[in-house]
C-alpha positions as CSV (number, residue, x, y, z in Angstrom):
1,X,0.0,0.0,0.0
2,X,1.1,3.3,-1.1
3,X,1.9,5.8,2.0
4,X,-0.6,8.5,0.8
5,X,-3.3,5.8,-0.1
6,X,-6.5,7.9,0.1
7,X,-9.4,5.4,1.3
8,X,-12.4,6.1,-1.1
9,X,-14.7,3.6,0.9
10,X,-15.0,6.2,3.5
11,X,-18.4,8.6,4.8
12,X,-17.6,12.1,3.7
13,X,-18.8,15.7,4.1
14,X,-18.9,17.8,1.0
15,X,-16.3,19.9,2.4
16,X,-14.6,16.6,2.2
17,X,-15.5,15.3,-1.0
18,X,-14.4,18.5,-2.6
19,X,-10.8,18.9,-1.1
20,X,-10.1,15.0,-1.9
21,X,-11.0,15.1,-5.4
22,X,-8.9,17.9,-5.8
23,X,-6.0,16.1,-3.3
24,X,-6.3,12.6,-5.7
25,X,-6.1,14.5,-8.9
26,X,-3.1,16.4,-6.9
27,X,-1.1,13.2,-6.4
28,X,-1.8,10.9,-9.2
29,X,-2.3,13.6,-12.0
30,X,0.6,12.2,-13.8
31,X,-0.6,8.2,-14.1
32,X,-4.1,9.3,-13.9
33,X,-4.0,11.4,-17.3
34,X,-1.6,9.5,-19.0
35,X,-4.0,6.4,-18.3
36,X,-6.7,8.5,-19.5
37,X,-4.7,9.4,-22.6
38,X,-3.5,6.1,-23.5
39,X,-7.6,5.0,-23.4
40,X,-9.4,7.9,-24.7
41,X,-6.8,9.4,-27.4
42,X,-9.0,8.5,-30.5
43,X,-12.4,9.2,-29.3
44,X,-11.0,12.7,-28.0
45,X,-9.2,12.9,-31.7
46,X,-13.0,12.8,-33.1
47,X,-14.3,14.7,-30.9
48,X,-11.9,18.0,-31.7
49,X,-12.4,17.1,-35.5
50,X,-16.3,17.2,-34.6
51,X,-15.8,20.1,-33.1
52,X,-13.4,21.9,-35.7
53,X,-16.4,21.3,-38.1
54,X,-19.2,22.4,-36.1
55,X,-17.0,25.9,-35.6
56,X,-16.0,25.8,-39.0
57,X,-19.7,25.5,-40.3
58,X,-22.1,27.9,-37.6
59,X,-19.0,30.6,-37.0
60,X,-16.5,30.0,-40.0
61,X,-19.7,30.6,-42.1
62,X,-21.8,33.0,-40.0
63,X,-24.5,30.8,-41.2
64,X,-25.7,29.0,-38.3
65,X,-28.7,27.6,-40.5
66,X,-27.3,27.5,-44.0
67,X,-29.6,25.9,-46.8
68,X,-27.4,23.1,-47.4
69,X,-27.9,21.6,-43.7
70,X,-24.0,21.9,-42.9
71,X,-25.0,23.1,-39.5
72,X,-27.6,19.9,-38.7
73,X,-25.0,17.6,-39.9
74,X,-22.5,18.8,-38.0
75,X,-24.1,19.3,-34.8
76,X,-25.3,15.5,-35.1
77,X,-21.9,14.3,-35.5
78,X,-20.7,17.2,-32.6
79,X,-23.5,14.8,-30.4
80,X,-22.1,11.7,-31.2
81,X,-18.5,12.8,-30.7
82,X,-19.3,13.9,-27.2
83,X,-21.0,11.6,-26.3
84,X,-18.5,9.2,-27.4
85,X,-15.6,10.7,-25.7
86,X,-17.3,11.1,-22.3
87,X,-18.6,7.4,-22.5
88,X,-15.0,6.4,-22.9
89,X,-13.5,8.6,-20.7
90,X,-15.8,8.2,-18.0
91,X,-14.9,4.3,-18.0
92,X,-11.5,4.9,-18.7
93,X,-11.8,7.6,-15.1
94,X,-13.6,5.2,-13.0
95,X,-11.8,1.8,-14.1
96,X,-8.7,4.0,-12.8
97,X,-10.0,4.7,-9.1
98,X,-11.7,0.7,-9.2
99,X,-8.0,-0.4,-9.7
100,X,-6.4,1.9,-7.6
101,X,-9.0,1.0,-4.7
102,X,-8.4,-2.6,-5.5
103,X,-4.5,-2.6,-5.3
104,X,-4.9,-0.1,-2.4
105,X,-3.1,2.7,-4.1
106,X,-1.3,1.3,-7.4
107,X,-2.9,0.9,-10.8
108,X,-2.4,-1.3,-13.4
109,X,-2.9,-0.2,-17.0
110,X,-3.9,-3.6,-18.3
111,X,-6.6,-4.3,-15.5
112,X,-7.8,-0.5,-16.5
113,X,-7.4,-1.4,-20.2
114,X,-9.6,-5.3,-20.2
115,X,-12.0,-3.4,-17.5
116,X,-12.9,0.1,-20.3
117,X,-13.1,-3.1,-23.2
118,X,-15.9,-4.6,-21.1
119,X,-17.8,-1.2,-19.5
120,X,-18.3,0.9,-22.9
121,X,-20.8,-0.6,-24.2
122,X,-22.5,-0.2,-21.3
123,X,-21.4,3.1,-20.5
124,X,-22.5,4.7,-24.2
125,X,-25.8,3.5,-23.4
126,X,-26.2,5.1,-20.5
127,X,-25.1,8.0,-21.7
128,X,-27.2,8.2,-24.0
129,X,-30.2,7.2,-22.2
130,X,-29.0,10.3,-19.5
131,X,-28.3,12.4,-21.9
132,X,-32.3,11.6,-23.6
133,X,-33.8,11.5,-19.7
134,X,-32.5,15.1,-18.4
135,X,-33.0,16.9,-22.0
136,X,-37.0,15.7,-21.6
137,X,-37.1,16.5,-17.9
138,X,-35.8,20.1,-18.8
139,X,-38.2,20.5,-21.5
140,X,-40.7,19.8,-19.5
141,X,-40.6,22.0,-16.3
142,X,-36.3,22.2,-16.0
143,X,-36.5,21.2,-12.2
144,X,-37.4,17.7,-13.7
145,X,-34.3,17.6,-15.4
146,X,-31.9,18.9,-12.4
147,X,-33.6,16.5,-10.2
148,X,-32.6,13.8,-13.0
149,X,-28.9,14.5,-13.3
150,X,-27.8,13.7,-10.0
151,X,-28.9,9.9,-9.5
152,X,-28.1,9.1,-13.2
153,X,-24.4,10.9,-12.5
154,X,-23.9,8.0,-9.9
155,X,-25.7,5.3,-12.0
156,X,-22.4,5.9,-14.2
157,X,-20.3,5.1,-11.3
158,X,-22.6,2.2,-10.6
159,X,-22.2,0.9,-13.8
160,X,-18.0,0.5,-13.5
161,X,-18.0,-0.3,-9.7
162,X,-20.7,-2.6,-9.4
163,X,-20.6,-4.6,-12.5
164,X,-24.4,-3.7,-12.7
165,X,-26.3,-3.5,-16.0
166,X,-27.7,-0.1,-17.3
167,X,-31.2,-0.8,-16.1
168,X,-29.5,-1.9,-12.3
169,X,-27.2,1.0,-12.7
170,X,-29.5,3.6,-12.8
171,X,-32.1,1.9,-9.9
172,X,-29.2,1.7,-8.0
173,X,-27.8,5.1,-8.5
174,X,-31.4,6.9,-7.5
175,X,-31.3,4.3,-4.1
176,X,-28.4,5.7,-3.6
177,X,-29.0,9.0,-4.1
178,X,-32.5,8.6,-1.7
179,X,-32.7,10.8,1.2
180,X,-28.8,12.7,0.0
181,X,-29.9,14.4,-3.2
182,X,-29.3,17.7,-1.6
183,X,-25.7,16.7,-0.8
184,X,-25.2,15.1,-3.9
185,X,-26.0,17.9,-6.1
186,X,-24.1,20.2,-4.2
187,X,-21.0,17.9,-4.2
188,X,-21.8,17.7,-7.9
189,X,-22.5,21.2,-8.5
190,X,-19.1,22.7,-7.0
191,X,-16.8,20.2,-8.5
192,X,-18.7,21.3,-11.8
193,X,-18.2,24.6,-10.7
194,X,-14.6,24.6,-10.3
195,X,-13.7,22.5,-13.4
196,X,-15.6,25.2,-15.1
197,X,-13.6,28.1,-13.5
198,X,-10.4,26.6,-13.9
199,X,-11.4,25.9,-18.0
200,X,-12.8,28.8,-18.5
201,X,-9.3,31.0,-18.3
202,X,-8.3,29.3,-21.5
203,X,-11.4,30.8,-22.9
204,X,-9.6,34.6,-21.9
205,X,-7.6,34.4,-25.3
206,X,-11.0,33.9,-27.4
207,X,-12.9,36.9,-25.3
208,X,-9.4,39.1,-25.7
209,X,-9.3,38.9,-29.3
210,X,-12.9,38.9,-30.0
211,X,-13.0,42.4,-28.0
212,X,-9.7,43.8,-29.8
213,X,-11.4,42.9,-32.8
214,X,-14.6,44.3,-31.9
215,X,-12.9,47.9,-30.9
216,X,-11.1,47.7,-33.9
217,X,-13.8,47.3,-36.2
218,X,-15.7,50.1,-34.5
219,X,-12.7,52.4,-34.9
220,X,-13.2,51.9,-38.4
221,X,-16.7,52.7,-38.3
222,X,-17.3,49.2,-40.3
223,X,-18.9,47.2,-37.9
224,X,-21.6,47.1,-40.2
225,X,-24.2,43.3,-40.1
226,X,-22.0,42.6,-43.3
227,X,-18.9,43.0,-41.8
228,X,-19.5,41.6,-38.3
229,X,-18.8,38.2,-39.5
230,X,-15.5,39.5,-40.1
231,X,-15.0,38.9,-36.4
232,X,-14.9,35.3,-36.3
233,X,-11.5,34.6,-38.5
234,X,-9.4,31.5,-39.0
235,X,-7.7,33.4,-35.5
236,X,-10.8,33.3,-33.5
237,X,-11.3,29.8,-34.9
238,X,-7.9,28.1,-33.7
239,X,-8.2,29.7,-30.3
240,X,-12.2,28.8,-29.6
241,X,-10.6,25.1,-30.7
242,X,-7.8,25.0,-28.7
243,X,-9.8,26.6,-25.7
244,X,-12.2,23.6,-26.4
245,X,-9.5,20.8,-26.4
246,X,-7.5,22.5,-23.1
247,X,-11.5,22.0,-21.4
248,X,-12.2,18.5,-22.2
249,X,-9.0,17.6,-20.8
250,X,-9.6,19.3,-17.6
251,X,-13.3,17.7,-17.4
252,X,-11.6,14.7,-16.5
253,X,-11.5,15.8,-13.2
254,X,-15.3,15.3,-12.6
255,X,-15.5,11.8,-12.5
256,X,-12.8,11.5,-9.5
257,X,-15.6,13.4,-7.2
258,X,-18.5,11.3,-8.8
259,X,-16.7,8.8,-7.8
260,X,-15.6,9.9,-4.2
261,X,-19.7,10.8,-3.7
262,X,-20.3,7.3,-5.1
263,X,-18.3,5.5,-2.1
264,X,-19.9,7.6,0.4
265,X,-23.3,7.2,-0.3
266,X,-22.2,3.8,-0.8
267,X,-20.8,3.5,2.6
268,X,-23.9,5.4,4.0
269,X,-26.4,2.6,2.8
270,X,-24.0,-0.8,3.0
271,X,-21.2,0.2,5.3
272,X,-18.4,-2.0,3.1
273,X,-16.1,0.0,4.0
274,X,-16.5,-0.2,7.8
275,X,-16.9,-4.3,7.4
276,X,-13.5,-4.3,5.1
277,X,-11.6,-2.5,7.6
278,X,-13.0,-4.9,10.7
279,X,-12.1,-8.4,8.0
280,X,-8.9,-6.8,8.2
281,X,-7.9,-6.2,11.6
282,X,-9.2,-9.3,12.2
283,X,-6.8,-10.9,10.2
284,X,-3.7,-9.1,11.1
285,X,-4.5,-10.1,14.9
């Protein structure tokens, strides 16, 4: 066992669930990225060429609705792309902690490896059964929606940790979720938060040259509806991407605190953790 082994099978505050994420990604960033790397490289491939298209065909063209469907086509395969790369890095993310909980603070890649092979399938599913769940609650009334995304969060977690089916995944995630919604969202809502924060300041380069550009044009008295399109050049293009590739990098961080909310609701309802720790002092006496 590794000295700074953090125990994920613990009861935690969401002061606590916060400051650990942030203390695992800390002092395993290095294996813990380039395992995420090593898995997700070709979905994340597509999903910045699904990306450079979508740009390329609303903002390259200033068209967001052009006649030839460019823009329908593209967001469909933009969709897809996401939810491709969060299905695989989401596995990739929790098969990590599983092994790392497992060989009580060292991973191995080929465990991680066989473990994403067998969880994607079920994982893209999900997603996309998530994805279809909140987008109807939030159409209907919003709150719906909200209420939706916390459970089915943990159902992903579920999925990896239990070895449950999509169906037992997401029963599982709202028992777990029963009665510590309010805590789970909140956990949920700050790590969001903070990934956001911390992503967003490689959006400052887009939002400096877009307003250089802006005062620019208006110095020249040509920021005319013609011309405004002028704006949004092969420079603001390469930056928005870039700023887009730099942030689904970072949101690899979220499923580290899913995962550490995961263990303690776990712990809450089943208490494995406290019956692990007593099977082992048992058998060191």
């Amino acid at each position: 066992m590794k000295q700074d082994y953090i125990d994920f099978k613990q009861q935690r505050e969401i002061g606590d669930i916060i400051s650990y994420t942030f203390k695992f990604i800390r002092e395993n960033y290095k294996a813990y990225f380039k395992s995420i790397a090593k898995i997700a490289w070709p979905a994340y491939l597509l999903l910045i060429a699904a990306v450079t298209y979508y740009s390329y065909s609303t903002v390259g063209n200033s068209l967001m609705f052009s006649q030839d469907g460019g823009f329908f086509i593209s967001f469909g395969l933009l969709m897809l792309g996401l939810l491709l790369y969060f299905a695989v890095m989401n596995v990739a993310a929790f098969q990590f902690v599983k092994s790392y909980v497992n060989n009580h603070g060292e991973t191995n890649h080929h465990e991680i490896k066989q473990g994403v092979k067998k969880d994607l399938g079920g994982m893209f599913g999900l997603g996309a059964i998530t994805w279809i769940l909140i987008f109807a609650g939030l159409i209907i009334f919003i709150i719906p929606g909200i209420y939706l995304s916390v459970p089915l969060s943990i159902a992903a977690a579920v999925l990896v940790f239990k070895n449950e089916s999509i169906g037992g995944s997401i029963s599982e995630g709202f028992h777990l979720v029963k009665n510590n919604w309010w805590t789970s969202f909140i956990s949920l809502f700050l790590i969001w938060l903070i990934v956001y924060v911390i992503s967003f300041i490689f959006q400052i380069p887009v939002l400096i040259y877009t307003f250089i550009k802006m005062f620019t044009m208006m110095e020249e008295n040509s920021a005319s509806a013609a011309n405004v399109a002028d704006m949004f050049d092969w420079v603001y293009l390469s930056l928005t991407i870039i700023a887009s590739a730099i942030q689904y990098i970072l949101y690899a961080i979220t499923p580290i605190g899913v995962a550490f909310i995961y263990y303690s609701l776990n712990e809450e309802k089943y208490f494995t953790g406290a019956y692990e720790s007593i099977e082992n002092l048992g058998k060191n006496e």
